[in-house]
C-alpha positions in Angstrom: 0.0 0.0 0.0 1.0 3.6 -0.5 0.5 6.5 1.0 -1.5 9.1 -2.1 -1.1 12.7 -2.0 -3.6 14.9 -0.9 -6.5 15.6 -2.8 -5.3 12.6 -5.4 -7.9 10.4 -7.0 -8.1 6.9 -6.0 -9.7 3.8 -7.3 -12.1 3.1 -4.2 -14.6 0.5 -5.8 -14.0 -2.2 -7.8 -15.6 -3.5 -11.4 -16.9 -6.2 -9.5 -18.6 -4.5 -6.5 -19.9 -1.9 -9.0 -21.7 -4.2 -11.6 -22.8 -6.1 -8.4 -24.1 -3.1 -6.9 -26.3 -1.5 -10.7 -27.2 -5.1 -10.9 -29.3 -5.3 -7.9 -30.4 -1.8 -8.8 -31.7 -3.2 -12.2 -33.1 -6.7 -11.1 -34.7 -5.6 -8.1 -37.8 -4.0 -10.6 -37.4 -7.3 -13.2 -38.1 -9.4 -10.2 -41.2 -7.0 -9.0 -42.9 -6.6 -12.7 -42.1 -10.4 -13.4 -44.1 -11.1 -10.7 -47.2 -8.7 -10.4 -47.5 -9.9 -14.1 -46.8 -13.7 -13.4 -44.5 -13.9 -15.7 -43.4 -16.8 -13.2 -40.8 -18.5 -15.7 -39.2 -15.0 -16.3 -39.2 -14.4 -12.3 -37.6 -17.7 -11.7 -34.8 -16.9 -14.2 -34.3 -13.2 -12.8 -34.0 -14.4 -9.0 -31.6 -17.2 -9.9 -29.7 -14.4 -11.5 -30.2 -13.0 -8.2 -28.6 -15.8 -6.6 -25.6 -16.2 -8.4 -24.9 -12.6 -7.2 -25.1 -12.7 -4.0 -23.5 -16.1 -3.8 -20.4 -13.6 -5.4 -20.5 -10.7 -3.7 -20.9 -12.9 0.0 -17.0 -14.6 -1.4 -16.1 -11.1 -2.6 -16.7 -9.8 0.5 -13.4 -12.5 1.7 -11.3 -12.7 -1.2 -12.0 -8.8 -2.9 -9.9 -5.6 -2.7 -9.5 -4.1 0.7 -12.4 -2.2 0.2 -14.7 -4.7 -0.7 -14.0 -7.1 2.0 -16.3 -7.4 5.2 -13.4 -7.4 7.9 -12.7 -3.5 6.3 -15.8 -2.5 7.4 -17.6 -4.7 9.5 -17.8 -3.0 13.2 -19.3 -3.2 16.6 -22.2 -1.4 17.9 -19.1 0.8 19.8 -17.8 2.0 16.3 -20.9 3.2 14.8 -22.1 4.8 18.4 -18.8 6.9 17.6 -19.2 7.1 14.0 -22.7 8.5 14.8 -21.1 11.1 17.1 -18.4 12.1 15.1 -21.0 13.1 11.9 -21.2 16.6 13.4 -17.6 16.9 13.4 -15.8 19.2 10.6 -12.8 17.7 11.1 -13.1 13.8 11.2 -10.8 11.6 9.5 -12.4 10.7 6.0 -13.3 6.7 5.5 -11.8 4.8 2.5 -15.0 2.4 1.8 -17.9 1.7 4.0 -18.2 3.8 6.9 -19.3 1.5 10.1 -23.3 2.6 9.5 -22.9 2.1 5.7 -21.2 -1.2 6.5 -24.6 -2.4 8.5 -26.7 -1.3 5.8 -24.4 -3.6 2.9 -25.1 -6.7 5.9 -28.2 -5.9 6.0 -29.0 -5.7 2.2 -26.9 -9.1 1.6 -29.2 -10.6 4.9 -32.8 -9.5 2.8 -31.5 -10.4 -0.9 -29.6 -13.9 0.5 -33.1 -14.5 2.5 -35.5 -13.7 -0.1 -33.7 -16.0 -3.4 -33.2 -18.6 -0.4 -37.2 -18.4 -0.2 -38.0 -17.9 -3.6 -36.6 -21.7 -4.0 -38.8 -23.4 -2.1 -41.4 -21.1 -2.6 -45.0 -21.9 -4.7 -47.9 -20.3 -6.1 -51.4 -20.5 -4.4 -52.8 -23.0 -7.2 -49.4 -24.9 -6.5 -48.4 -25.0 -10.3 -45.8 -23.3 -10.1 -42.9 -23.7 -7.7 -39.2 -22.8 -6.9 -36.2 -25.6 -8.2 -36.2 -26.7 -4.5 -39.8 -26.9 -3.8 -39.8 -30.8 -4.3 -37.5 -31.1 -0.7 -40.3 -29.8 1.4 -43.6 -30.1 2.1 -47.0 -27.9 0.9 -47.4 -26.2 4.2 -43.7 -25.0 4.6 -43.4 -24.3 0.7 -47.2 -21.8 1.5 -45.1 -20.4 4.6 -42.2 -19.8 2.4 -44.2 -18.1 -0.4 -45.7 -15.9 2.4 -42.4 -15.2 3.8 -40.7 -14.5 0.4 -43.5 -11.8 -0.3 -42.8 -9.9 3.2 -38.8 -9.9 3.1 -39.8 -8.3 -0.8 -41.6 -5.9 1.3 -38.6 -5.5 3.5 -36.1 -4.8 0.9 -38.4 -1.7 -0.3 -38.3 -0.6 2.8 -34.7 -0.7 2.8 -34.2 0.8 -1.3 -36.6 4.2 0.5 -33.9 4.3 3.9 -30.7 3.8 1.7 -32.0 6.9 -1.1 -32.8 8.8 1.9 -29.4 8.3 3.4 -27.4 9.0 0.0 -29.8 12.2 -0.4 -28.7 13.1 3.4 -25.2 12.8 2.9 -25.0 14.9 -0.7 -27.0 17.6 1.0 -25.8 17.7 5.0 -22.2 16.2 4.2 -21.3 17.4 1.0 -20.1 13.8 -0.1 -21.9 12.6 -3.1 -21.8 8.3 -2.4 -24.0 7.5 -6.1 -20.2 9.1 -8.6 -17.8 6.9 -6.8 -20.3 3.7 -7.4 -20.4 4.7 -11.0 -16.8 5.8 -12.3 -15.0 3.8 -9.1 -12.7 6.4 -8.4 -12.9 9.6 -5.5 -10.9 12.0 -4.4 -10.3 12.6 -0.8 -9.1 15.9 1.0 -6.1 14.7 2.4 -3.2 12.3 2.5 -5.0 8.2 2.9 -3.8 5.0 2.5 -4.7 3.9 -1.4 -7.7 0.4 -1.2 -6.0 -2.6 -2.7 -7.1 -3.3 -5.6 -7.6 -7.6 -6.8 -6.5 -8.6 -9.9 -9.5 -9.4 -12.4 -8.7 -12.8 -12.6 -9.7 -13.8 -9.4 -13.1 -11.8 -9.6 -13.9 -14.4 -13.0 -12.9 -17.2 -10.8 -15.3 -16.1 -7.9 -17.9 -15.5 -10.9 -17.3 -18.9 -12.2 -18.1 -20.5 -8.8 -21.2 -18.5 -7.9 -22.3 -19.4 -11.8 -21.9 -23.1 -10.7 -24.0 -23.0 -7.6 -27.3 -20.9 -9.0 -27.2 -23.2 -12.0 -26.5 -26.2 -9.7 -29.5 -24.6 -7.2 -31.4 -24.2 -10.2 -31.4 -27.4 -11.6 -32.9 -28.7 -8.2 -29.5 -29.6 -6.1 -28.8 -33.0 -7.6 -28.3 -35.4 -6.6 -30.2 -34.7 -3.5 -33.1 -32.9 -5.7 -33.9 -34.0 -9.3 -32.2 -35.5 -11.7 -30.1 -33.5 -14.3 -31.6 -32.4 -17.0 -30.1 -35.2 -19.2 -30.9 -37.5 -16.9 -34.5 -37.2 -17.4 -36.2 -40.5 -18.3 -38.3 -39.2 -22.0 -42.3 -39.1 -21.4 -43.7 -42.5 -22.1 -46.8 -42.8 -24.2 -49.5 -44.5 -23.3 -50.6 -46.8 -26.0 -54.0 -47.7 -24.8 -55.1 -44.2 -25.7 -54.5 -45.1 -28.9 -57.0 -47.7 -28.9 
């Protein structure tokens, strides 16, 4: 690491964490329309999508840059009781990544979007005709309680999208620090000397991608071999011959 200049521009976010990050933006409404339309098939495809994401940015969060990982900015309820009361200061040190409160509010947007494609697997529609790839593993009542569930963490995560706008409209107005440029371009300048984020190579991001590819396709196809069958192992439809008759 290496000490930049002051008022230099670094590279504080990642590709990775910023197509992540536009992604949910984007899928979040796909997954809403798909399913006030029952466009079910669509839905299912979108939330697997969903999935694979968060499946990537939960291992980016270990093996990312520095800024991306969650032991940068994961903290106690001491360190955001002193973030809190240092806000008002003029003169507080700036944050490269997450401050501790913005920290809570990425755990707590993994938490809904992990828990919601989690319940969207199992989950059905009333008729029953349609279900999630992992509906088969449990019964009607807890697939009805997971539908029910899946609905109210949706509800959850709105709640969340109003609270996060609202705190990225706070801090352009009251702090002066605009959080939505840095997500886009990747890049910020600070107003003073700070240690530069590390920065991982690109390569291990398409491994990471490749792995969380692997488990929503592997979710998707119903967990084999403790779900269905692979696709290709599907025995063909057998005609009845008698109907011919």
């Amino acid at each position: 690491m290496t000490i930049e200049e002051q008022t230099r521009t670094v590279i504080l976010w990642d590709l990775p964490v910023r197509l992540v990050h536009w992604a949910f933006v984007g899928l979040m409404p796909a997954l809403w329309w798909t399913a006030r339309n029952g466009k079910l098939d669509l839905h299912e495809k979108i939330g697997m999508t969903m999935l694979g994401l968060v499946v990537f940015r939960l291992l980016w969060g270990v093996v990312g840059s520095s800024t991306a990982r969650f032991a940068s900015f994961v903290r106690g309820p001491a360190a955001v009781m002193a973030y809190l009361r240092g806000m008002r200061s003029s003169d507080s040190v700036p944050i490269v990544g997450h401050n501790p409160l913005g920290g809570l509010s990425v755990i707590a947007l993994l938490g809904l979007l992990g828990a919601q494609v989690t319940l969207g697997l199992f989950a059905q529609d009333t008729d029953g005709i349609f279900s999630g790839p992992l509906n088969h593993l449990v019964s009607w009542d807890t697939a009805s309680t997971m539908s029910a569930a899946h609905g109210l963490v949706f509800n959850l995560i709105l709640l969340f999208v109003v609270v996060h706008i609202a705190a990225i409209a706070f801090y352009r107005i009251a702090k002066r620090d605009n959080l939505v440029g840095p997500m886009v371009s990747g890049r910020k300048r600070f107003a003073e000397s700070i240690v530069a984020p590390r920065i991982a190579p690109l390569w291990r991001a398409l491994v990471i991608a490749a792995i969380a590819s692997t488990i929503a396709v592997w979710l998707a196809w119903g967990a084999p071999p403790w779900g269905s069958p692979f696709p290709w192992d599907k025995p063909a439809d057998v005609v009845d011959e008698q109907s011919y008759m």
